[in-house]
C-alpha positions in Angstrom: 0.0 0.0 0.0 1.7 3.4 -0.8 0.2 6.9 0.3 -1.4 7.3 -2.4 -3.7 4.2 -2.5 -7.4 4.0 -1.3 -7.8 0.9 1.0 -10.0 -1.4 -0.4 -12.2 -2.9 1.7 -13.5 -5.7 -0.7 -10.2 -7.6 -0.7 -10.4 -8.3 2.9 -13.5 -10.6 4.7 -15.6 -8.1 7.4 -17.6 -8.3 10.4 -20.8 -8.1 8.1 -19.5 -11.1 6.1 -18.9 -13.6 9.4 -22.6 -12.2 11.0 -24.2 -13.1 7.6 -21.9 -17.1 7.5 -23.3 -17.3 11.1 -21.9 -17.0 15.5 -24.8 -18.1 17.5 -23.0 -20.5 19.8 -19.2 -19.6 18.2 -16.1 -18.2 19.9 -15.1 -15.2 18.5 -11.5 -13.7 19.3 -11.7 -10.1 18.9 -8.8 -8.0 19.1 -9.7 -4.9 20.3 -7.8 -1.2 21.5 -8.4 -0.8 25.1 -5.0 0.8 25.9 -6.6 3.7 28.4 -5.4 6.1 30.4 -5.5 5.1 34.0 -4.9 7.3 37.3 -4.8 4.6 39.7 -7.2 2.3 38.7 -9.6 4.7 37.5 -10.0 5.1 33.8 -9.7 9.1 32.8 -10.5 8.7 29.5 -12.6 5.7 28.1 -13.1 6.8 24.6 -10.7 3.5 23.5 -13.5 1.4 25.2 -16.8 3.4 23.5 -14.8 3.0 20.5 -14.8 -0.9 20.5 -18.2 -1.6 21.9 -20.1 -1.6 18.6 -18.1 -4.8 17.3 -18.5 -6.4 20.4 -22.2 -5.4 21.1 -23.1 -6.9 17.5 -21.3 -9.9 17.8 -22.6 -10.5 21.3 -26.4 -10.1 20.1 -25.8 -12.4 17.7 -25.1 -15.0 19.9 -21.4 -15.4 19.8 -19.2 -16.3 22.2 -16.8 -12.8 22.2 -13.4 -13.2 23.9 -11.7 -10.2 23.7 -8.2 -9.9 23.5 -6.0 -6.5 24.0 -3.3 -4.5 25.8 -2.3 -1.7 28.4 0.9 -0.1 28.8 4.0 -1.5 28.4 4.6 -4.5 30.7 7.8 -5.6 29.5 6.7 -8.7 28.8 5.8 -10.1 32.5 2.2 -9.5 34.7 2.4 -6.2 36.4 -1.0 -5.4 38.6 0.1 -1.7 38.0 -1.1 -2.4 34.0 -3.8 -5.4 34.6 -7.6 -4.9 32.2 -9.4 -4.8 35.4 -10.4 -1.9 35.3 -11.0 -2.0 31.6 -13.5 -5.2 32.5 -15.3 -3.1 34.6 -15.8 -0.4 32.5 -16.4 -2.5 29.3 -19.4 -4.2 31.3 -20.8 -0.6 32.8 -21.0 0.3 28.8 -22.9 -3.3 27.8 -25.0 -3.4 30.5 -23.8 -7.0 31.5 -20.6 -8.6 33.5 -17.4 -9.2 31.5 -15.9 -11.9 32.7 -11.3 -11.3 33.0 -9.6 -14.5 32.6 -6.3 -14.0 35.2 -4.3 -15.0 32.6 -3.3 -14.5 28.3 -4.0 -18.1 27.4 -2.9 -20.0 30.1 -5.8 -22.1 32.6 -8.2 -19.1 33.3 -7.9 -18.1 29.5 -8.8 -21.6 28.4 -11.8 -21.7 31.2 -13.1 -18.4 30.5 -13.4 -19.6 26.8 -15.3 -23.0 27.5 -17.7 -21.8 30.0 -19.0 -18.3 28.6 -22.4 -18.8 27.5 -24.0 -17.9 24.2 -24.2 -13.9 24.2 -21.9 -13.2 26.5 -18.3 -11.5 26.7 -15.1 -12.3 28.1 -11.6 -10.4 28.4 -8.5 -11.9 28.3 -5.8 -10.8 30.7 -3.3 -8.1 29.2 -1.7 -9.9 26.5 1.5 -7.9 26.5 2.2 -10.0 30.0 3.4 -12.9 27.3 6.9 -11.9 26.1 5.9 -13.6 22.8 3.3 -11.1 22.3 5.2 -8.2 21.1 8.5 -10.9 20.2 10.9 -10.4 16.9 10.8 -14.1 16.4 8.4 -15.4 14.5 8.2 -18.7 15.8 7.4 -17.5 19.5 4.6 -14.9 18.0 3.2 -18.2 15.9 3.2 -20.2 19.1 1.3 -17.8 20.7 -1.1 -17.0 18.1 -1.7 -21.1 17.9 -2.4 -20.7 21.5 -4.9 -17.7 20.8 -6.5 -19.4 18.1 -7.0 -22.9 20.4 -9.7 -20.6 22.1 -11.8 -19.3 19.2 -13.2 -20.2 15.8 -12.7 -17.2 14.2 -11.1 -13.5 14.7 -12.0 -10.2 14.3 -9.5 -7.2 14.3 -11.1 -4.0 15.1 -8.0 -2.5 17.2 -6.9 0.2 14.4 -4.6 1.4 17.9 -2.4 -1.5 16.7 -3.0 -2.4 13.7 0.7 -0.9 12.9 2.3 -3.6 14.8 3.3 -6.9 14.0 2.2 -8.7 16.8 1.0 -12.1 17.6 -2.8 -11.2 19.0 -2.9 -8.4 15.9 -1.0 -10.2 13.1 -0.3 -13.5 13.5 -3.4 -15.3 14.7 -4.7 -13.8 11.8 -3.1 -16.1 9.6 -4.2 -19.1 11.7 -7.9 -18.5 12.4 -10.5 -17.3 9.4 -10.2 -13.7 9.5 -12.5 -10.3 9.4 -12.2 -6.5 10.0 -14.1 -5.1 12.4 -16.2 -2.5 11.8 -14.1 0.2 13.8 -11.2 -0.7 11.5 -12.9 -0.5 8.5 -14.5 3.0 9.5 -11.1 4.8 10.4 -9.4 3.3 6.9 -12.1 4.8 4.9 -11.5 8.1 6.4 -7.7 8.1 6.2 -8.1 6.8 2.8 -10.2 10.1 2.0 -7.5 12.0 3.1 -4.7 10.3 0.7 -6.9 10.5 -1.9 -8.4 13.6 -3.9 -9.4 15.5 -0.4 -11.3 18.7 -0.5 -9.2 22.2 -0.6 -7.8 23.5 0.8 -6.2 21.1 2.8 -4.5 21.9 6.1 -2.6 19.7 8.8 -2.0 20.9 11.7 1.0 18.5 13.5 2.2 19.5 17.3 4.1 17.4 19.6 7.1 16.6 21.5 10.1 15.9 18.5 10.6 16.1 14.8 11.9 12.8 14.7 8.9 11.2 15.5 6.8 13.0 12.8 9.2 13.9 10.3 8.5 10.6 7.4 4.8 12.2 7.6 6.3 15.9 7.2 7.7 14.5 4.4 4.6 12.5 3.0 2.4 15.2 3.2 4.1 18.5 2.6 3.7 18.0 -1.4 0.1 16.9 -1.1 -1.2 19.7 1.8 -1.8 23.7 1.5 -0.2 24.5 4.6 0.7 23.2 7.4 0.7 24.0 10.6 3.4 23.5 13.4 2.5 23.9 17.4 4.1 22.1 20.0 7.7 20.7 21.1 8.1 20.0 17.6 7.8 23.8 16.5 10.9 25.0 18.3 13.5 23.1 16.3 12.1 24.4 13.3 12.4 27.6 14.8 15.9 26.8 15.8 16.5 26.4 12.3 15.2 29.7 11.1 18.1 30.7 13.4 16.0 32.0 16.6 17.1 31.3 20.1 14.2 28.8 21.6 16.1 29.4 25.2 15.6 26.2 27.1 13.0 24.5 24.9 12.8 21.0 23.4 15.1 21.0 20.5 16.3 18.3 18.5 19.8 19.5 18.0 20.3 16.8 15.1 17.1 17.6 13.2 17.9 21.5 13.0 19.6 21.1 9.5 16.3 18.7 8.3 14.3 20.9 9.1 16.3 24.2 7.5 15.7 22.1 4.3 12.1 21.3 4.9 11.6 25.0 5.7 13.8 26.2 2.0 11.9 23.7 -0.1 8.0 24.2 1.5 8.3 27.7 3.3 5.3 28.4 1.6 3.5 25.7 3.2 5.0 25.5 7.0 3.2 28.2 9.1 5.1 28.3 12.3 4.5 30.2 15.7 4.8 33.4 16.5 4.3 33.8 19.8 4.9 31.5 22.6 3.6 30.9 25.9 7.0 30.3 28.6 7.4 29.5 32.2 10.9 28.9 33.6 9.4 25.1 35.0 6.8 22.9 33.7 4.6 23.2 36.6 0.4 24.2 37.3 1.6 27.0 39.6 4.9 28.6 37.4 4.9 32.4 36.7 4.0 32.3 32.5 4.7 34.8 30.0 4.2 35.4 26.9 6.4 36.4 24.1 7.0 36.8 20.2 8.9 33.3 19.0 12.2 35.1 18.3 12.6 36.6 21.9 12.8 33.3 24.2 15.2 34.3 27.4 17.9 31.7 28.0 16.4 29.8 31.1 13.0 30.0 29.6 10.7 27.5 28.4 8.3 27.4 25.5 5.3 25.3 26.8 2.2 26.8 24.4 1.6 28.9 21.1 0.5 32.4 22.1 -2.6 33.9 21.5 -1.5 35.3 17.9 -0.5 32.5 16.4 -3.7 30.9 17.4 -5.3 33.5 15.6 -3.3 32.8 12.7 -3.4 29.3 12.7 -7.4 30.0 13.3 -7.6 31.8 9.6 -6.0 29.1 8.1 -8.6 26.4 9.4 -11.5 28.4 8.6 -10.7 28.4 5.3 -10.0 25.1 5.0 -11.9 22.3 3.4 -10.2 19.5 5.0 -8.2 19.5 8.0 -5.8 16.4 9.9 -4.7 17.2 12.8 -2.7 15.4 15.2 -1.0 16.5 18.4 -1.2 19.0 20.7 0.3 23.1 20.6 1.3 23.0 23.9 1.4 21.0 27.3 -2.6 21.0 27.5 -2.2 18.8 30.5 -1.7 21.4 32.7 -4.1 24.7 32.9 -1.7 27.7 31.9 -0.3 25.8 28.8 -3.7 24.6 27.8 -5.3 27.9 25.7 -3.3 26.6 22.3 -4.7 23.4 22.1 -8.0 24.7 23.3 -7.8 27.2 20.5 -6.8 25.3 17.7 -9.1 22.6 18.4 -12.1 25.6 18.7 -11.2 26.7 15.3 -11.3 23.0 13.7 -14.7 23.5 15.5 -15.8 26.4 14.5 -15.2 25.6 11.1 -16.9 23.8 8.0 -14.4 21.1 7.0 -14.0 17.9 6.6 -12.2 17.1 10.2 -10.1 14.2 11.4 -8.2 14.1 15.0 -5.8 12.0 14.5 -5.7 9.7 17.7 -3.4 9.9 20.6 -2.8 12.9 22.6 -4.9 15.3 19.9 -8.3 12.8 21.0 -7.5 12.9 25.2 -7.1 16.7 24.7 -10.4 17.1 22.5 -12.5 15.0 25.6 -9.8 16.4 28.7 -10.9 19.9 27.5 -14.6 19.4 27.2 -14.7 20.2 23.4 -18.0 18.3 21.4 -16.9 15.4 19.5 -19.1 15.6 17.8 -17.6 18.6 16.6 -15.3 16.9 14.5 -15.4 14.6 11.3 -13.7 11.9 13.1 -12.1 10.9 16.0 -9.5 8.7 15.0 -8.7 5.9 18.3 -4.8 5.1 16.6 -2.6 7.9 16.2 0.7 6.0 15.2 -1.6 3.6 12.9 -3.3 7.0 11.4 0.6 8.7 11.0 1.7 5.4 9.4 -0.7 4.6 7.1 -0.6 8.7 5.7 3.0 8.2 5.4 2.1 5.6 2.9 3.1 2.4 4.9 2.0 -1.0 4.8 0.0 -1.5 8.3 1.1 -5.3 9.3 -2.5 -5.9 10.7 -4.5 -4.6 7.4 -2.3 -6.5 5.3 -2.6 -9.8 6.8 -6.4 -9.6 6.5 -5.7 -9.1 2.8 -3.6 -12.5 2.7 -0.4 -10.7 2.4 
């Protein structure tokens, strides 16, 4: 699949295909995103679990068996209590209205029991599968041994985690080449809409990328400067390309080795990149800090850029409002904490306010939208992966779309 490809949903087998073949009385393994946010053992944002209760609700009314398989955190590999899907059980059986059963283990005794006794209907959750080293393994012998062991408790599977989708793994990849295999609904839905976007999208187009580094988003720079109208840089991200224009950014992030990448980025698209011009500073990232704030080229030495200012929200603001279609993924500033929070706020108001087609791409951009009591419905779309949303727009083959195509 390159970037410029529309995913085709008639080369893979769906949800709606297995319903119409028949689950009344079957196990279905689906492989769901419930990687939430958790303060303790309180979920603070459950949008990952809304997100995958349609595909599980259908399949459950239908009278399948539905295991549910997913992850939180990153266990390295061992159970941790600190990252078990307890509270994700919980929740998950709030939101249908009936108990959800959480095998203590990935597919060890309590997995296997789980899957023989649940009753027609019901739904089950399988421990957090990231607690099997082979999960997230290199080798592809210990993922297929897993996988085998994933597919001993189920007669079919169903991927609806677009979160992971980007990941070779053994619960998202692999046991997708041992059991029959669909895509879930909420797959399906957020590969149409990225597809839109690396089609023929309505202009203008404007992305709006903010963020800790560079380096983490600089193969999608590169992907989509020739294909946007601008684009729009907030966040930690902003001050290395400010860096480059030759400013001082005092003591903000900076990638030091990205500087000269994005100099050239700036001399070939200039026309494009609309950076910020003011900043919002403290000299500590901290709820209670003395903030200023200042034009972009005028950071003092022991001073930290934490937010875009109030003018560059106004000028990113124009550029949304006459936009057609608008990405956006990460935050302008540390929206976490109140004095760093009016960026985000602002660009998120204008994406809002305004009449285009509108995608958030996932990650911190969708905690921000719900943590600062914007509407969703606000938006186009909501995406629930933002490294499977980046990857795919940079033109990349997702491991867990292509298996489903036989590839």
């Amino acid at each position: 699949m390159n970037s410029t490809a529309r995913f085709d949903a008639s080369a893979v087998k769906t949800v709606d295909d297995l319903l119409k073949e028949g689950v009344a009385g079957r196990r279905v393994l689906v492989r769901s995103d419930l990687n939430v946010p958790l303060d303790g053992a309180t979920i603070t944002d459950d949008g990952r679990v809304r997100a995958a209760l349609p595909t599980i609700r259908r399949l459950a009314e239908a009278g399948a068996k539905v295991i549910v398989a997913a992850h939180l955190g990153r266990p390295k590999g061992t159970p941790d209590p600190e990252f078990s899907l307890r509270p994700v059980a919980d929740r998950l059986g709030e939101l249908l209205g009936a108990e959800v059963r959480l095998a203590g283990d990935v597919v060890g005794p309590e997995a296997k029991s789980l899957a023989a006794l649940l009753a027609d209907g019901s739904v089950g959750l399988l421990e957090n599968v990231r607690f099997d080293p082979r999960e997230t393994s290199k080798n592809d012998a210990e993922r297929a041994e897993l996988a085998a062991e994933f597919a001993s408790l189920a007669e079919a599977f169903v991927s609806d985690g677009f979160g992971v989708v980007h990941r070779k793994q053994a619960s998202v990849y692999d046991v997708a080449r041992v059991l029959p295999a669909y895509a879930g609904g909420l797959v399906l839905a957020e590969l149409a809409v990225l597809t839109r976007l690396t089609g023929d999208p309505a202009r203008p187009y404007v992305v709006v990328l903010g963020g800790s580094k560079v380096s983490d988003k600089l193969a999608v720079i590169e992907a989509l400067l020739p294909k946007v109208d601008k684009l729009l840089i907030g966040g930690g991200m902003a001050f290395t390309f400010l860096a480059a224009q030759g400013h001082d950014v005092g003591g903000s992030l900076l990638e030091t080795d990205f500087v000269a990448t994005a100099g050239k980025l700036l001399d070939e698209h200039g026309d494009k990149i609309v950076l910020p011009v003011d900043v919002v500073i403290a000299e500590a990232l901290a709820a209670d800090v003395e903030v200023r704030t200042v034009p972009a080229n005028a950071i003092p030495a022991s001073w930290k850029g934490l937010d875009i200012g109030p003018r560059t929200v106004e000028l990113f603001a124009g550029a949304i409002a006459g936009a057609k279609t608008v990405f956006w993924n990460g935050p302008a500033g540390v929206f976490e904490l109140a004095p760093f929070a009016a960026g985000t706020r602002g660009v998120a108001q204008a994406i809002v306010d305004g009449d285009a087609y509108s995608v958030v791409g996932g990650g911190d951009s969708a905690a921000a939208v719900r943590l600062l009591g914007l509407p969703e419905d606000g938006f186009s779309h909501i995406s629930t992966g933002g490294g499977a949303s980046l990857e795919f727009l940079e033109g990349k083959e997702l491991p867990g779309v292509a298996v489903l195509a036989g590839r």
